[in-house]
Structure formats: structure tokens, C-alpha cells
N, CA, C and O of each residue as an XYZ file, in Angstrom:
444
protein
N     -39.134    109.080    113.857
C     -39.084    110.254    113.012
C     -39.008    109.837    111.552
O     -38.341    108.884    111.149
N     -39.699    110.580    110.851
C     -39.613    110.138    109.415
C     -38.061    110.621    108.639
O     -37.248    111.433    109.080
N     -38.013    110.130    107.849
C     -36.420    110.324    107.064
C     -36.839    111.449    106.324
O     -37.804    111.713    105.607
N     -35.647    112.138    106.782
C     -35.665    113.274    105.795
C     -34.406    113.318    105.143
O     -33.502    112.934    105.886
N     -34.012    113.679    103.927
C     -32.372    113.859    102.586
C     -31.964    115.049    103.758
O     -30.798    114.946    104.140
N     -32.509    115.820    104.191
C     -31.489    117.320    104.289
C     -31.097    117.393    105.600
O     -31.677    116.622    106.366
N     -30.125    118.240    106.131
C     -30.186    118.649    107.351
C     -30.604    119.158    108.095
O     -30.224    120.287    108.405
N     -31.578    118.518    108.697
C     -32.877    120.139    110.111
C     -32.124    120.740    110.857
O     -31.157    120.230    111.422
N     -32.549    122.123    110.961
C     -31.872    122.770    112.204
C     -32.698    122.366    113.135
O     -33.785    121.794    113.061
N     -31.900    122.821    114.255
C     -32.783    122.607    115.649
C     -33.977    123.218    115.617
O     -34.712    122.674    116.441
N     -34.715    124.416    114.842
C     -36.286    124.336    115.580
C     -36.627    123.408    114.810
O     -37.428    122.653    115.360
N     -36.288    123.032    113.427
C     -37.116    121.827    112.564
C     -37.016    120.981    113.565
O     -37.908    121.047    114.411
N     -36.028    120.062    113.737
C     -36.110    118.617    114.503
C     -37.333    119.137    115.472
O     -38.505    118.864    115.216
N     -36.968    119.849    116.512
C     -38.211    120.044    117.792
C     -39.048    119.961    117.035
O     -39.462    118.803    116.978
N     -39.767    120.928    116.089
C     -41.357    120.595    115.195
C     -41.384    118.955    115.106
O     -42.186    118.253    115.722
N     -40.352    118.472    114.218
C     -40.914    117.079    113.962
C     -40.898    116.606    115.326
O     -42.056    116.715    115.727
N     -40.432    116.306    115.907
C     -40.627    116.187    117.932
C     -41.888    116.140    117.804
O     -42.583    115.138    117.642
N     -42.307    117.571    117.898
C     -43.287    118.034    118.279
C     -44.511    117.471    117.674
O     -45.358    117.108    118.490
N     -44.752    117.340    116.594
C     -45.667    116.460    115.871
C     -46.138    114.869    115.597
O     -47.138    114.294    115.167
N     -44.521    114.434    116.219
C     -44.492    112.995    116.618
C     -44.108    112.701    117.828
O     -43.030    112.151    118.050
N     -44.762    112.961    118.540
C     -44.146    112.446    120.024
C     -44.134    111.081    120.232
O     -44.766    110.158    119.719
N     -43.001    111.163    121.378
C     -42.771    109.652    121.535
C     -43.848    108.942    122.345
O     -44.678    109.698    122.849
N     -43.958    108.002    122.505
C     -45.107    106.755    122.886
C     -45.005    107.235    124.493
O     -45.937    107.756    125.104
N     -43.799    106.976    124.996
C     -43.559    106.614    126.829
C     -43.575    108.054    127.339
O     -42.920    108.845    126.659
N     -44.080    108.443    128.203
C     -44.097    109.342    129.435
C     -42.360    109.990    129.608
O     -42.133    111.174    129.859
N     -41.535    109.191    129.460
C     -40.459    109.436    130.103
C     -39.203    108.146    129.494
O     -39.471    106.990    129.165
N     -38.222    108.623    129.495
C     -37.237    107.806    128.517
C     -36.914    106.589    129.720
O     -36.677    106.828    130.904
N     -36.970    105.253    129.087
C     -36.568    104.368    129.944
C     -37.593    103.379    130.920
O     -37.408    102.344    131.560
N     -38.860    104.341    130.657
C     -39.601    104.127    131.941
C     -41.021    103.620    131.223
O     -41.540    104.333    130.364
N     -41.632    102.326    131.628
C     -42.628    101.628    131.009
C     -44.118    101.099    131.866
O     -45.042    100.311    131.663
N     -43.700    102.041    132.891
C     -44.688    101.938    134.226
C     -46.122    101.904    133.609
O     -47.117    101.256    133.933
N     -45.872    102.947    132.466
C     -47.743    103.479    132.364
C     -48.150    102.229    131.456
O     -49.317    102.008    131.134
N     -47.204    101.535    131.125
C     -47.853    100.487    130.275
C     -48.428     99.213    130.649
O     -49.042     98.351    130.020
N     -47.955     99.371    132.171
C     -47.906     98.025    133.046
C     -49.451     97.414    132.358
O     -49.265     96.564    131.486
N     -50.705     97.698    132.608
C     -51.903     97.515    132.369
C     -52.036     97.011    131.291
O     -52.376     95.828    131.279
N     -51.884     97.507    130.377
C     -51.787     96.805    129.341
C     -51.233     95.995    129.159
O     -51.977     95.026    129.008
N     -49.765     95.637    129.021
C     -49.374     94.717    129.202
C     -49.951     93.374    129.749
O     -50.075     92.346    129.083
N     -50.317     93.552    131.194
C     -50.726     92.548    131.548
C     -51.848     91.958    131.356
O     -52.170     90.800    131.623
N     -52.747     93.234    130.632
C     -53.937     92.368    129.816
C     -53.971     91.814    129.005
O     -54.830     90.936    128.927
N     -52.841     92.076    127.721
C     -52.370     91.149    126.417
C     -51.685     89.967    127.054
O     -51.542     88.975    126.340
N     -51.364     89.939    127.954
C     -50.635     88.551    128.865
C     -51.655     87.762    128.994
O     -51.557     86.614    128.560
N     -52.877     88.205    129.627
C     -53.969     87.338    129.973
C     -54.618     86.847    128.761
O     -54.886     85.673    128.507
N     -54.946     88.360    127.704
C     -55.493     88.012    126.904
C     -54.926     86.374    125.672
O     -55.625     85.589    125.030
N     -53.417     86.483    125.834
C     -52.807     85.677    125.332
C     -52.823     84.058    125.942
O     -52.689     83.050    125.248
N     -52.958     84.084    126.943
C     -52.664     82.892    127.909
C     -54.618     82.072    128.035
O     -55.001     80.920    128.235
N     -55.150     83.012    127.863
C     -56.636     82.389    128.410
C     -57.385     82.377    127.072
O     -58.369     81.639    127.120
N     -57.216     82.925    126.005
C     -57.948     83.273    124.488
C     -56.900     83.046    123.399
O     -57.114     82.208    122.522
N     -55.882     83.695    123.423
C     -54.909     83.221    122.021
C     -54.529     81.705    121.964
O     -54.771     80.946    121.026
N     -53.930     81.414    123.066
C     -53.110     79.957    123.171
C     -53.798     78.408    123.542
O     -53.297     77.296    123.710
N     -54.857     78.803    123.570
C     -55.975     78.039    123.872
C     -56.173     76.773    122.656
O     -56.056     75.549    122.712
N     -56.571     77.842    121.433
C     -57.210     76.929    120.302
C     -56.381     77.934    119.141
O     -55.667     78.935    119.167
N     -56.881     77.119    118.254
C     -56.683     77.997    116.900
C     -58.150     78.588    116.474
O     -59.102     77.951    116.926
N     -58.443     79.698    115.682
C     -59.491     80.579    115.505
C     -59.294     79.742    113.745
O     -58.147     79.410    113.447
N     -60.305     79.498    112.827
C     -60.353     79.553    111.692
C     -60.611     81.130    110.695
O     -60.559     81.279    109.475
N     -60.884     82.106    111.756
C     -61.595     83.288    110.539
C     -60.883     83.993    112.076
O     -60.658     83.665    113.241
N     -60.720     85.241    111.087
C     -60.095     86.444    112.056
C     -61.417     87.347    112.586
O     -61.426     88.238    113.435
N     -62.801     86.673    111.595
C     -63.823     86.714    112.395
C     -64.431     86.021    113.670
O     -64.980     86.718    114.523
N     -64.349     84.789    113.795
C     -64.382     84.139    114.591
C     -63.589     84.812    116.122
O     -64.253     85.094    117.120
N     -61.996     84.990    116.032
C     -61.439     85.651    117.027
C     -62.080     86.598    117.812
O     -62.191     86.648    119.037
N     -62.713     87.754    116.468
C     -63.103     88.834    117.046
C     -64.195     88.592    118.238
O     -64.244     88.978    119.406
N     -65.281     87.561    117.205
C     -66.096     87.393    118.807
C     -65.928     87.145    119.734
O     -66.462     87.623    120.735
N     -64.786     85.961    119.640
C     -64.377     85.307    120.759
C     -63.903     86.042    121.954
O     -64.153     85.724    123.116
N     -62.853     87.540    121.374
C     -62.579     88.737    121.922
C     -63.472     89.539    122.572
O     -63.415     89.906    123.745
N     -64.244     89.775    121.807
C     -65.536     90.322    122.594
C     -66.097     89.817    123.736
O     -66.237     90.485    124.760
N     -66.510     88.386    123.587
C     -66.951     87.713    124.595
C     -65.950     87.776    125.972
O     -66.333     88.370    126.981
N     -64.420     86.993    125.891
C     -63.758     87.479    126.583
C     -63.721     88.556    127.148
O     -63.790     88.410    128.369
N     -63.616     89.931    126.721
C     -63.797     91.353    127.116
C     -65.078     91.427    127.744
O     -64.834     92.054    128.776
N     -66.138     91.196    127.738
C     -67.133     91.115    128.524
C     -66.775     90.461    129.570
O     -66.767     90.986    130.683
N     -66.421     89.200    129.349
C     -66.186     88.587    131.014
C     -65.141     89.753    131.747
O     -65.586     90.405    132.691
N     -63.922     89.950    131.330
C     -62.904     90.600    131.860
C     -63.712     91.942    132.443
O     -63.374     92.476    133.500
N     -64.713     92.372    131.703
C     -65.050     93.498    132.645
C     -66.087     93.842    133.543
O     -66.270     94.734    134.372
N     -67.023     92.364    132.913
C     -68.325     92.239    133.660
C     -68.534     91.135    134.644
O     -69.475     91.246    135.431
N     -67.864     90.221    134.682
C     -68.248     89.293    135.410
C     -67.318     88.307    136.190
O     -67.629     87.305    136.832
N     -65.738     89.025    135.893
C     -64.606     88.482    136.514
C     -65.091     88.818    137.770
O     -65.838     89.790    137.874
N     -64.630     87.850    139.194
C     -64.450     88.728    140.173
C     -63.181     88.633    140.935
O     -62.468     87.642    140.783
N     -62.903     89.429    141.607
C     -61.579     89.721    142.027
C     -61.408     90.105    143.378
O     -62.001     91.029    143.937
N     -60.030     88.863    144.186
C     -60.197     89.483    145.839
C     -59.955     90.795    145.823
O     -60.537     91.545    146.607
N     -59.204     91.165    145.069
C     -58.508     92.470    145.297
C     -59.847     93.662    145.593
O     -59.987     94.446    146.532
N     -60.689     93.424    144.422
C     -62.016     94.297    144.527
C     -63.206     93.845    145.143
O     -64.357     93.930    144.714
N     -62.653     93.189    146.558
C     -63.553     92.588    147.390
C     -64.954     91.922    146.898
O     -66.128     92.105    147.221
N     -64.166     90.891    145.784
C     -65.071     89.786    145.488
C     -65.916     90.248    143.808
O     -66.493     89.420    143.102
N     -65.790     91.601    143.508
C     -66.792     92.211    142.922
C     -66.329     92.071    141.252
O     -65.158     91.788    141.000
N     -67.146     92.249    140.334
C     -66.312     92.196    139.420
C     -65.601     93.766    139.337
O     -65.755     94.467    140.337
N     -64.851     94.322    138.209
C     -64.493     95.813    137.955
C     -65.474     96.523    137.720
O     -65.413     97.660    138.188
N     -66.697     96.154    136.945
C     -67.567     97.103    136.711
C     -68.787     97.535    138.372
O     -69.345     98.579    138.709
N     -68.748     96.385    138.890
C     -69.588     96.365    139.939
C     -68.592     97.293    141.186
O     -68.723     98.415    141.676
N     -68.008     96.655    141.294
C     -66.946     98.002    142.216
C     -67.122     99.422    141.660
O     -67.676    100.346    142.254
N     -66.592     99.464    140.480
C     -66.826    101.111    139.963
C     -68.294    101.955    140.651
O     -68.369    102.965    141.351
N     -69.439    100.967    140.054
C     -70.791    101.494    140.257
C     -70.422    101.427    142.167
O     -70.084    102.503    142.661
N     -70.486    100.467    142.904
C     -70.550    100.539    144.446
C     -69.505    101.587    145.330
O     -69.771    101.970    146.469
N     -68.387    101.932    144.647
C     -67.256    102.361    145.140
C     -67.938    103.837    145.534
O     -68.047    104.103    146.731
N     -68.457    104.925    144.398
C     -68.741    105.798    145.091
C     -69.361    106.093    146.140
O     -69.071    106.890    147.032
N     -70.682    105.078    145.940
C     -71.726    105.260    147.310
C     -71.231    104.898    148.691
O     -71.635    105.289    149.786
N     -69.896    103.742    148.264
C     -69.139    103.174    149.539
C     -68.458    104.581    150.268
O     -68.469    104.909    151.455
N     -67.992    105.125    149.333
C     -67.166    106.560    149.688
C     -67.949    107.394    150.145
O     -67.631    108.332    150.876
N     -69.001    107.139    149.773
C     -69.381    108.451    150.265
C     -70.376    108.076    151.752
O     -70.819    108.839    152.610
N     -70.446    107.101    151.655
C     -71.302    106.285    153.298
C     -70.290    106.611    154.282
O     -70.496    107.031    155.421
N     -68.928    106.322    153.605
C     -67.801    106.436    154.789
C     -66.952    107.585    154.810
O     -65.947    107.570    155.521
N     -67.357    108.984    153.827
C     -67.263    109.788    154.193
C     -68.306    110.582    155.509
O     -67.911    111.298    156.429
N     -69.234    110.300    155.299
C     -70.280    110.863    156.084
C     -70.664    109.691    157.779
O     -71.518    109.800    158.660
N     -69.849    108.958    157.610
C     -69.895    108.632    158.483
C     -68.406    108.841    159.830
O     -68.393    108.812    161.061
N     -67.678    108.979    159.111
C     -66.499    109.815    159.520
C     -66.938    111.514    159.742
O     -66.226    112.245    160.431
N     -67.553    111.760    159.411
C     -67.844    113.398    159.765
C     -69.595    113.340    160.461
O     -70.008    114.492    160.598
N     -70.371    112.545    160.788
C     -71.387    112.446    161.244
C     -71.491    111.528    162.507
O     -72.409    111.575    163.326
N     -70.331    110.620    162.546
C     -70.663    109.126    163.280
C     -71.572    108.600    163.229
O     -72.725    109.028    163.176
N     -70.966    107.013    163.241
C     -72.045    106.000    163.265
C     -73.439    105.963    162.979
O     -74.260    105.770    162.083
N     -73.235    106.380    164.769
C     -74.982    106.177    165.371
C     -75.856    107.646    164.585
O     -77.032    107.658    164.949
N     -75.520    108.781    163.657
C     -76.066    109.369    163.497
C     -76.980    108.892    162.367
O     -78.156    109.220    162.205
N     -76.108    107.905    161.465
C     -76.640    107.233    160.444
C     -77.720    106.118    160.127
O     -78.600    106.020    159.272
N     -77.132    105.035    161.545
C     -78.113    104.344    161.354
C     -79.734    104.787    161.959
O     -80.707    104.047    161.816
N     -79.779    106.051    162.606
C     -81.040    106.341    163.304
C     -81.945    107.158    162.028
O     -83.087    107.563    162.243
């Protein structure tokens, strides 16, 4: 909250509330950040700590490049081998093969 000289009444404070909300979902609780987190972890461990960058240009590409791998060409058991972007694109058609095959069976499909 920004400093204010005077005393707010209670609807002031709520407005400023209201106009600055806080960062977290919920007091205490840092769940939604997990992701992130653990990408500045990686990002730190596999790209920051590596080398030193001479130009804060240099980094950036280097970032970029990184970020491409991380989203294009990592692959991962978890996403049965695939990278993230390749799962995304396969996942629906997967869903939806095995929706319709759950409400059609099998043998209706492959004939």
C-alpha cells in the first residue's frame, strides 16, 4: 500500500485494497506460484550459473534460445516422451480418439 500522512477510514483502506491487490490467491499460501518458481530454478541452474553473459544483450538471446528449447524440444517422461508443445497439439486428438472409443468401442473404430 502506498503511504499515506492521514488517517483512511475503512471504505478508503478497502478502495486502496481494492486497487492494489495483493499478489497471492490467499494469505500464506504460494501453491499458484509453484511453476514459476521452478522455472526460475531451472532457468538459474542450466542458463544463469553456467557462464557469465558480457551484455545484458547477449543473456537475452541466450534466454530466448533456452525458452525455445524449454518449450519446443525438451522432452519429458511425464508427457510421454513428448516435448510440452507436442503433447498440447496431440493431447486433444488423443482425447478425443479415447473419448469415442469409450462410447463407440474398439472394433467400431478400427473398421
Amino acid at each position: 500500500m502506498r503511504e499515506i500522512n492521514r488517517r483512511l477510514s475503512a471504505f478508503e483502506r478497502e478502495e486502496v485494497v481494492l486497487q492494489n491487490p495483493p499478489f497471492m490467491s490467499r494469505k500464506g499460501n504460494c501453491l499458484d506460484n509453484s511453476v514459476m518458481e521452478n522455472l526460475f530454478g531451472l532457468l538459474k541452474s542450466k542458463l544463469l550459473y553456467l557462464r557469465e553473459f558480457s551484455s545484458i544483450e547477449e543473456f537475452r538471446i541466450d534466454l530466448e534460445k533456452y525458452m525455445d528449447y524449454y518449450k519446443n524440444k525438451r522432452m519429458k517422461a511425464k508427457l510421454k516422451g513428448l516435448s510440452p508443445v507436442q503433447y498440447r497439439i496431440q493431447s486433444p486428438t488423443a482425447a478425443l480418439l479415447q473419448i469415442l472409443s469409450d462410447f463407440l468401442g474398439a472394433e467400431q473404430l478400427s473398421g
